[in-house]
C-alpha positions as CSV (number, residue, x, y, z in Angstrom):
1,X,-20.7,2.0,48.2
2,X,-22.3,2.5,44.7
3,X,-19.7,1.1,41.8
4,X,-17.9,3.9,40.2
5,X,-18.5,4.8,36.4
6,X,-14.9,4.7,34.4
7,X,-14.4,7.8,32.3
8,X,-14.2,6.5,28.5
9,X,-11.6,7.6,26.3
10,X,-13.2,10.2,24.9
11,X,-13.5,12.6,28.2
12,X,-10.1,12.8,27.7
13,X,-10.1,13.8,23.7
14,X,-11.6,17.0,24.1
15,X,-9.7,20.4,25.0
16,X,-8.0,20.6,27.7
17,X,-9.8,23.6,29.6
18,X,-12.9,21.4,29.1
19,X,-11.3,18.6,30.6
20,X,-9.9,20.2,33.8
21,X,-12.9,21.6,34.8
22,X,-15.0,18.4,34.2
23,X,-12.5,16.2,36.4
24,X,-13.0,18.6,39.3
25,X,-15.3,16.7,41.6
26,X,-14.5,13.2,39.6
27,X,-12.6,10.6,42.1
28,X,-9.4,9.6,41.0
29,X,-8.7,5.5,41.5
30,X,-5.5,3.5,42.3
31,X,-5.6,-0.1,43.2
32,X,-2.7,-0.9,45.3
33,X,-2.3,-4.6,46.4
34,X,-5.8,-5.5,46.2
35,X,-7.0,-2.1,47.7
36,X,-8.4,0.2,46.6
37,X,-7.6,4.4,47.2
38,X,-10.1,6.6,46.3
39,X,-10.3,10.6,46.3
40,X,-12.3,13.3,45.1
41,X,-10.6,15.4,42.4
42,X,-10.6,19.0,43.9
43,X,-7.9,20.9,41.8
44,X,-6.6,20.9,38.9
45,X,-4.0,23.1,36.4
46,X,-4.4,22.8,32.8
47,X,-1.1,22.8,30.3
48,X,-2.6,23.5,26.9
49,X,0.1,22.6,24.3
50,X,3.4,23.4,23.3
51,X,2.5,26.4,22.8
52,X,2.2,27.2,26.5
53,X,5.4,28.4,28.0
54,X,4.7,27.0,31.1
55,X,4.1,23.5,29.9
56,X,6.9,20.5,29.7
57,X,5.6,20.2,25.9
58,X,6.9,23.5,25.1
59,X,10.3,22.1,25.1
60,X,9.1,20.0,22.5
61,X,9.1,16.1,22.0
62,X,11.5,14.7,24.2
63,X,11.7,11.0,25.9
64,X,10.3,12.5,28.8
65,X,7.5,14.3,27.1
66,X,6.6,11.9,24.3
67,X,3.8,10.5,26.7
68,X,1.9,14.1,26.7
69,X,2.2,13.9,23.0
70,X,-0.9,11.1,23.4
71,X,-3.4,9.5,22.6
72,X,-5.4,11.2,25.1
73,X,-6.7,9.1,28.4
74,X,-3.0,7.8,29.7
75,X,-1.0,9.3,32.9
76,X,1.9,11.5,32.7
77,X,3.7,11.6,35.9
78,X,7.1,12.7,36.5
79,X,9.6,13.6,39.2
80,X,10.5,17.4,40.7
81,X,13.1,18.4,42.5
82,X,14.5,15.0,42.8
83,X,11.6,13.8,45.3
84,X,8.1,14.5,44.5
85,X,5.9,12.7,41.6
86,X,3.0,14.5,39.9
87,X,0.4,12.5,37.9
88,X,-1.1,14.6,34.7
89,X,-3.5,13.2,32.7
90,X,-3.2,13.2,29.0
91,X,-6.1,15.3,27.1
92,X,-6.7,16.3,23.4
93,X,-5.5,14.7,19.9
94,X,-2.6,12.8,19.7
95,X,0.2,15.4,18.8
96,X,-1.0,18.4,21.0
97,X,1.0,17.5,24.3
98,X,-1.3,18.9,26.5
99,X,-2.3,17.4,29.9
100,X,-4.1,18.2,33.2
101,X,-1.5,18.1,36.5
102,X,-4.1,17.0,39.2
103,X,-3.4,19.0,42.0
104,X,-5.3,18.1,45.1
105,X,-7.4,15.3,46.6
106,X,-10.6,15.2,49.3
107,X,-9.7,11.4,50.4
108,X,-12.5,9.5,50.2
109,X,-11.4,5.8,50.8
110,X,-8.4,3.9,51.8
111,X,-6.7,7.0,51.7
112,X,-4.1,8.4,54.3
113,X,-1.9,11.2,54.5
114,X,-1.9,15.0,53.0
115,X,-3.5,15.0,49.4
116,X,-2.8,18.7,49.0
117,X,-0.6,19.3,46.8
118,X,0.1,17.5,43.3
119,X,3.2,15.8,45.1
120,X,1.7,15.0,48.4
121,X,-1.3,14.3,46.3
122,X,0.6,11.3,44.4
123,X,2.7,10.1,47.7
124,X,-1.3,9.4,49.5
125,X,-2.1,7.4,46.5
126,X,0.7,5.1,45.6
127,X,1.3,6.9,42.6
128,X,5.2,7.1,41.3
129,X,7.3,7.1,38.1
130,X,6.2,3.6,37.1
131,X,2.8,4.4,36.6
132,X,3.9,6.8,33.5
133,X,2.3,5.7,30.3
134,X,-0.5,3.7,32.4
135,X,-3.8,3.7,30.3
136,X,-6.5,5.5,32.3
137,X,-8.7,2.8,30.8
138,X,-7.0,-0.2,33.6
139,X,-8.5,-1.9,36.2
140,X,-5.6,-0.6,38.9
141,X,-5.8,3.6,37.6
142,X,-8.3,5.1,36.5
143,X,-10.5,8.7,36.3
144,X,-14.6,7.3,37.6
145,X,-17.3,9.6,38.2
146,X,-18.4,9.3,41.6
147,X,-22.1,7.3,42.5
148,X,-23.8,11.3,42.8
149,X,-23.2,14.1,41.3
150,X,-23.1,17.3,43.7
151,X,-23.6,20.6,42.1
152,X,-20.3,23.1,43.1
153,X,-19.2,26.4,41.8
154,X,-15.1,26.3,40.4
155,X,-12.8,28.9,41.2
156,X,-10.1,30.0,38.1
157,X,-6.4,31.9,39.2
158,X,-3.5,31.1,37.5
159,X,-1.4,28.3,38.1
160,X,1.3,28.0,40.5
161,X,5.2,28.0,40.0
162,X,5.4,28.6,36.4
163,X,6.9,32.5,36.8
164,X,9.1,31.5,34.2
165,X,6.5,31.3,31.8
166,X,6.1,34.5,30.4
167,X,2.5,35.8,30.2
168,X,1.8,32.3,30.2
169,X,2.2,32.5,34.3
170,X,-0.8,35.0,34.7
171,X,-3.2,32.7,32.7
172,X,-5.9,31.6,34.5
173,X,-5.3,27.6,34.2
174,X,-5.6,26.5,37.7
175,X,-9.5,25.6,38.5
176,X,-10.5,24.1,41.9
177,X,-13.9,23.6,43.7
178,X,-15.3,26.5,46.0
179,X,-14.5,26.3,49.4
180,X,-12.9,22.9,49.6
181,X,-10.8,23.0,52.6
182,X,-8.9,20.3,50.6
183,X,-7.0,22.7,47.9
184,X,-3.5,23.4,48.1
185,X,-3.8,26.9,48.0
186,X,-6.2,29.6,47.5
């Protein structure tokens, strides 16, 4: 297989609206003792700023936040409900705390289990607490496009599990690729 092309740094300095849609279809990269996992980025949810109720940001800067604070291009994952991790990646200036949680995978090497669901997602690829703070620029995870593009139409609705956030839960931040059977939910 063709080598991948590593996203620079700046794919990740622009808004973060921009940045969700553009990794859909993008494959996501973890070396994990000398292998490499692979999958196709399929769906995404954008958190905006602290601004957006529905964003950990919003509580403001906090040690668990202050990575989503920036630079842009670096991985924000954290633990829910005790068990599940969930990788973001870290868009905009330094200062906005926004992010992108990646939601769902299409595997595409090396990789085995469900990869739908941003939990599930993370579990497939190795990815856990430790890798919060990595630089999307490493050798061992990183954001590459893939050998071909393929043209696909995306598909907005608002995210999922954020009823707590006001009218920030109706927002139409969740964008995945049309008629992927690999989404987490339609």
């Amino acid at each position: 297989m063709k080598k991948h092309e590593q996203l620079p740094r700046s794919f990740y300095e622009r808004g973060t609206v921009e940045v969700a849609r553009d990794l859909l279809g993008k494959h996501l990269v973890h070396v994990v003792d000398g292998i490499e996992r692979r999958g196709k980025i399929v769906e995404v949810e954008a958190y905006v700023g602290a601004h957006d109720l529905a964003s950990h940001s919003s509580k403001g800067l906090t040690p668990r936040t202050r990575v989503m604070y920036g630079p842009a291009g670096y991985a924000y994952v954290y633990l829910i409900y005790g068990m599940h991790h969930c990788m973001n990646v870290v868009t905009e200036a330094e200062g906005s705390g926004a992010a992108v949680l990646l939601r769902a995978l299409e595997p595409v090497a090396n990789v085995e289990g469900n990869t739908r669901g941003p939990g599930l997602l993370c579990r497939a690829m190795g990815i856990d607490k430790r890798m919060n703070g990595h630089d999307l620029l490493s050798r061992d995870l990183y954001i590459a496009a893939p050998p071909q593009s393929e043209a696909f139409g995306i598909v907005s609705r608002p995210r999922i599990g954020v009823d707590y956030a006001a009218h920030w839960a109706e927002v139409e931040l969740r964008f995945y690729i049309e008629g992927s059977p690999w989404i987490s939910r339609k």
